[in-house]
C-alpha positions as CSV (number, residue, x, y, z in Angstrom):
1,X,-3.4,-25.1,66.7
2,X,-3.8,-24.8,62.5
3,X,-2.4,-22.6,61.1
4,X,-2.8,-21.4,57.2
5,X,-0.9,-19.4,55.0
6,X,-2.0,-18.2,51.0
7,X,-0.2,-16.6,48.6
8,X,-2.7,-13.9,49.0
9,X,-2.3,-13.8,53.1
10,X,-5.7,-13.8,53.4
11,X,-6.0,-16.8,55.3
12,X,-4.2,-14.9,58.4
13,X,-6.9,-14.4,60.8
14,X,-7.2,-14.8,64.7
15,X,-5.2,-18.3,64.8
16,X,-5.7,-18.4,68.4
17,X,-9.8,-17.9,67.8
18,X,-9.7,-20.6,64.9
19,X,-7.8,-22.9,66.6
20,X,-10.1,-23.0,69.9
21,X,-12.9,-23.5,67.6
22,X,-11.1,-26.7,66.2
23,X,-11.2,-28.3,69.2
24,X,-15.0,-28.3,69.9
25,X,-15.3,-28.6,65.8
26,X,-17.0,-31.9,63.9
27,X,-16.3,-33.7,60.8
28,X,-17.2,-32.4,57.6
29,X,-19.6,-35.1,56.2
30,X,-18.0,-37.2,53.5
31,X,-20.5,-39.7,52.4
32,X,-23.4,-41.9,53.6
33,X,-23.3,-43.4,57.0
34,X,-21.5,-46.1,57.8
35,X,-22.7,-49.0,59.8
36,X,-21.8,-48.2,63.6
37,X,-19.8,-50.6,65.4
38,X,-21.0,-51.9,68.9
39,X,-21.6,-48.9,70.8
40,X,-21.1,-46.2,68.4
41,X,-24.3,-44.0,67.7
42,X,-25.8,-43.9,64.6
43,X,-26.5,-40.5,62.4
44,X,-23.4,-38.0,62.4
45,X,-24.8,-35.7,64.2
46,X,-24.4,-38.2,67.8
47,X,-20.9,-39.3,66.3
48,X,-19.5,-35.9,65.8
49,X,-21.1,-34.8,69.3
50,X,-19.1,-38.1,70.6
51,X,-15.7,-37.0,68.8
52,X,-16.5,-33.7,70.4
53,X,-17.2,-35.1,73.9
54,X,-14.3,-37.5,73.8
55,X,-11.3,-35.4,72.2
56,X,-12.6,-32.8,75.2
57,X,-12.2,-35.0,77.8
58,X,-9.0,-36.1,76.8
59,X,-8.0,-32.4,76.6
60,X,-9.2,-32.0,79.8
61,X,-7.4,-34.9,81.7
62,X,-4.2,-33.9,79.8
63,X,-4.6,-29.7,80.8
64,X,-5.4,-31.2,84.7
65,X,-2.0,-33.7,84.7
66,X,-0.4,-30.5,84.1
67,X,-1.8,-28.3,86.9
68,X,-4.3,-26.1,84.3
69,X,-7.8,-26.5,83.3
70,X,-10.0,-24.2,80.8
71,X,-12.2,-23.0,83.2
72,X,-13.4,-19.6,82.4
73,X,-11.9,-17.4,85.2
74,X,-10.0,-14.5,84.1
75,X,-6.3,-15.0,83.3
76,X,-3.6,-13.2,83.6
77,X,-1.5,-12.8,80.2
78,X,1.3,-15.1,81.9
79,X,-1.3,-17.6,82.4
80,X,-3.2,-17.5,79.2
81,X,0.3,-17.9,77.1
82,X,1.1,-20.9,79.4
83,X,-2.6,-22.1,78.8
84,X,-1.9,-21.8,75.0
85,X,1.1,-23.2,74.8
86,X,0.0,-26.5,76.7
87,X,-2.9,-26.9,74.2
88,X,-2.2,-26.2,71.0
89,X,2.2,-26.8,71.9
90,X,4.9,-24.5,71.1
91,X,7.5,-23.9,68.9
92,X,7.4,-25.1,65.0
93,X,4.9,-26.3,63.6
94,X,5.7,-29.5,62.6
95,X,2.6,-30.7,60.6
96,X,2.1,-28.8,57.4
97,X,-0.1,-29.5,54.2
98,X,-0.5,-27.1,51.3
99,X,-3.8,-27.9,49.2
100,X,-4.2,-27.5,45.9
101,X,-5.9,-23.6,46.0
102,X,-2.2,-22.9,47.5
103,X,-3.2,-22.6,51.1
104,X,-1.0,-24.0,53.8
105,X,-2.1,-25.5,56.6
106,X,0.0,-26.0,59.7
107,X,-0.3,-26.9,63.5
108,X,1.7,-28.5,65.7
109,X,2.5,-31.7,66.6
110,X,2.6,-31.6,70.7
111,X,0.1,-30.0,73.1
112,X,-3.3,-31.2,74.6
113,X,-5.3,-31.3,71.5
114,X,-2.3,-33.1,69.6
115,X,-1.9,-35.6,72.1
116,X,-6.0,-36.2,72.6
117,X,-6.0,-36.7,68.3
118,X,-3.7,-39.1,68.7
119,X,-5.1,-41.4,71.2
120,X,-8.3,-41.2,69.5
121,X,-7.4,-41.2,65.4
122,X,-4.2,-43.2,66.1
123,X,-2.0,-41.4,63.6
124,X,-2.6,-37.8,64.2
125,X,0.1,-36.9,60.7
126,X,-2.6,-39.2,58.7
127,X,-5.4,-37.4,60.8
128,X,-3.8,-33.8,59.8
129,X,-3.4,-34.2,56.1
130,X,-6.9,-36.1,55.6
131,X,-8.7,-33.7,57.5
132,X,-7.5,-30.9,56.1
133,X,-7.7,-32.2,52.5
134,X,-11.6,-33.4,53.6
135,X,-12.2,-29.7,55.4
136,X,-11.2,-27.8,52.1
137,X,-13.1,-30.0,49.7
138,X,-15.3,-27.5,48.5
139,X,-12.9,-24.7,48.8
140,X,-10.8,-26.9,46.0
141,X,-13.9,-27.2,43.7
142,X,-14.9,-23.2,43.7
143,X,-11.4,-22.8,43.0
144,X,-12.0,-25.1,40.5
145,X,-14.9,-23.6,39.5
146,X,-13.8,-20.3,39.2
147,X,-11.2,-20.8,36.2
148,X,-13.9,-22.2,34.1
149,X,-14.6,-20.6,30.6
150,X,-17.8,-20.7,31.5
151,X,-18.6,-19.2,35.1
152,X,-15.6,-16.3,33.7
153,X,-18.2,-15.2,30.7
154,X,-20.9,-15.7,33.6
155,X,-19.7,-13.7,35.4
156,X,-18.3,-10.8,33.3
157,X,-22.2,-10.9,32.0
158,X,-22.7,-10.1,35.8
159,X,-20.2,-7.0,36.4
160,X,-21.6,-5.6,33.1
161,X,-25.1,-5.7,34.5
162,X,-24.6,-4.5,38.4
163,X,-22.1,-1.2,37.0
164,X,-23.9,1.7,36.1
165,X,-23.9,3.3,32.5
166,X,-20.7,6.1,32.4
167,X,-19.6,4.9,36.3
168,X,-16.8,2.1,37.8
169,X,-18.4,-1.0,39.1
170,X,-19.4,-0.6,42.7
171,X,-17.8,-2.5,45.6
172,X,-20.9,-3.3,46.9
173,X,-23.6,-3.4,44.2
174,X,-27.0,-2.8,45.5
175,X,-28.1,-6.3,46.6
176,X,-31.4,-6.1,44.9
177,X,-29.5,-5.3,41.5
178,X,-27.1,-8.3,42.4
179,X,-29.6,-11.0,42.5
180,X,-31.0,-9.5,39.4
181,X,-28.0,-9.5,37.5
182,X,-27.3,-13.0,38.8
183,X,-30.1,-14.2,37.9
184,X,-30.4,-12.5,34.5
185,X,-26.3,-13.2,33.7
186,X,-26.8,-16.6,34.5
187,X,-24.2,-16.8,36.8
188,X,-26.7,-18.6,39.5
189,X,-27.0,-21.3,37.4
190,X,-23.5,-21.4,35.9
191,X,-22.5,-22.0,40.1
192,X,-24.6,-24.4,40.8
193,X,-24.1,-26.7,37.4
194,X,-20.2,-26.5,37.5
195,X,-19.9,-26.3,41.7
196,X,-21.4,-29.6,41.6
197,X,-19.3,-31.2,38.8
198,X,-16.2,-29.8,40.1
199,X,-17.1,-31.6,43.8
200,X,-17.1,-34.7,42.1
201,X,-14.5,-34.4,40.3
202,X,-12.4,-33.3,43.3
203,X,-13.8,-35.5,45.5
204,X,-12.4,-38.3,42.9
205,X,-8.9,-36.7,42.7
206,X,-9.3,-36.9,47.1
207,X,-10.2,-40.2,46.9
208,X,-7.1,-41.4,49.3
209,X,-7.2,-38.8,51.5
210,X,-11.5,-39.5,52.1
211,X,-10.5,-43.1,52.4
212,X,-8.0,-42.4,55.4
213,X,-10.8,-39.8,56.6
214,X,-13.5,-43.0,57.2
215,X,-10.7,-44.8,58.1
216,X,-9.6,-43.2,60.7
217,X,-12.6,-41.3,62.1
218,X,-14.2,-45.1,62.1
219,X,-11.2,-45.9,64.4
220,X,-11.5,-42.7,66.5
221,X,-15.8,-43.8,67.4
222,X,-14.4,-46.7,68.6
223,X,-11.7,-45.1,70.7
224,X,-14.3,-43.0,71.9
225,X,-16.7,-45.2,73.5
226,X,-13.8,-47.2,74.7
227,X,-12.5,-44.3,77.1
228,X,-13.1,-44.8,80.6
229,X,-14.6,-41.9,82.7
230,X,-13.3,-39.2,82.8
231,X,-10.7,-38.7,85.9
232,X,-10.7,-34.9,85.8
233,X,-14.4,-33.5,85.5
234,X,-15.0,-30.0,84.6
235,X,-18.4,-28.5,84.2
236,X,-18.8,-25.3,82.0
237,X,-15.6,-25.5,80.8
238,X,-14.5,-22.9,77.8
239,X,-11.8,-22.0,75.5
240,X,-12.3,-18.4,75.9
């Protein structure tokens, strides 16, 4: 399971919720498709439904060695804590990266979904920094973004124009009045000229961590549609 951290504490939501969705999660695109080697389906839309499919089975298989499953039958708080624990592992985290907008990431290194990452990526440390680097992309560029001379005048034009003479600025501005003051305040364009130069320019600065992305998801296709059947079929199966 991930877990992140800010300075803000934002970022500390239902970890238990996040991380299930991790497991049946794609791959944030990255760049043009790659030739496919023997076997592997073009498009990533079939590759990241074969990640998908293969990092589940693996789970699967891994949960069954162990006497559990993820069937979606009631469990009792006992079992659902045991459940946990075998998936996502116990203990410290041992895997940790803190991005540039001062996030941390962490999750740890045993469990189901560790062990199924690192039969299919190889490296799963590799796999955790480059993914979450990758995932948080365009997080880093709004950041980015954000300090900007530019999108700051933008969007002080903006909070003069939605705040009503002689009154504080609303939390929630009317959101006919926003898009007009975003409009006039030219703070829709400001976002979309700068968002887009600050995602190359970050995605420059990334240019490692993308590398061992492709790398490394390249290497986990093949893995995939190298597994064998799967020994411990389960239809329906949830995180729930």
């Amino acid at each position: 399971m991930f877990r992140t951290t800010s300075r803000t504490r934002r970022t500390r939501r239902a970890l238990v919720t996040a991380a299930a969705a991790l497991l049946l999660s794609g791959c944030t695109a990255v760049g043009p498709d790659a030739p496919a080697a023997p076997g592997v389906p073009s498009g990533k839309a079939a590759q990241d439904a074969l990640l998908k499919a293969a990092e589940h089975r693996l789970v699967v298989d891994c949960l069954s060695g162990r006497g559990l499953s993820l069937t979606s039958r009631p469990r009792a708080p006992d079992e659902e804590r045991k459940l946990r624990a075998a998936l996502f592992g116990a203990g410290p985290r041992e895997l940790s990266v803190t991005l540039a907008t001062g996030a941390t990431v962490t999750a740890h290194e045993d469990g189901c979904v560790a062990g199924a990452r690192q039969r299919l990526y190889g490296d799963q440390r590799r796999w955790f920094r480059a993914q979450v680097v990758v995932d948080n992309l365009r997080a880093e560029a709004q950041a980015r973004m954000r300090a900007d001379p530019a999108h700051r005048a933008a969007l002080a034009r903006w909070t003069r124009c939605v705040t009503p003479p002689d009154s504080p600025r609303p939390d929630r501005p009317d959101p006919a009045v926003a898009t007009r003051c975003s409009r006039e305040s030219g703070l829709d364009e400001v976002r979309e000229r700068l968002e887009a130069a600050e995602l190359a320019t970050v995605r420059a600065l990334r240019r490692d961590e993308l590398t061992t992305y492709r790398q490394l998801r390249d290497r986990a296709l093949r893995q995939a549609v190298e597994l064998p059947a799967p020994t411990h079929p389960q239809k329906g199966t949830t995180l729930s």
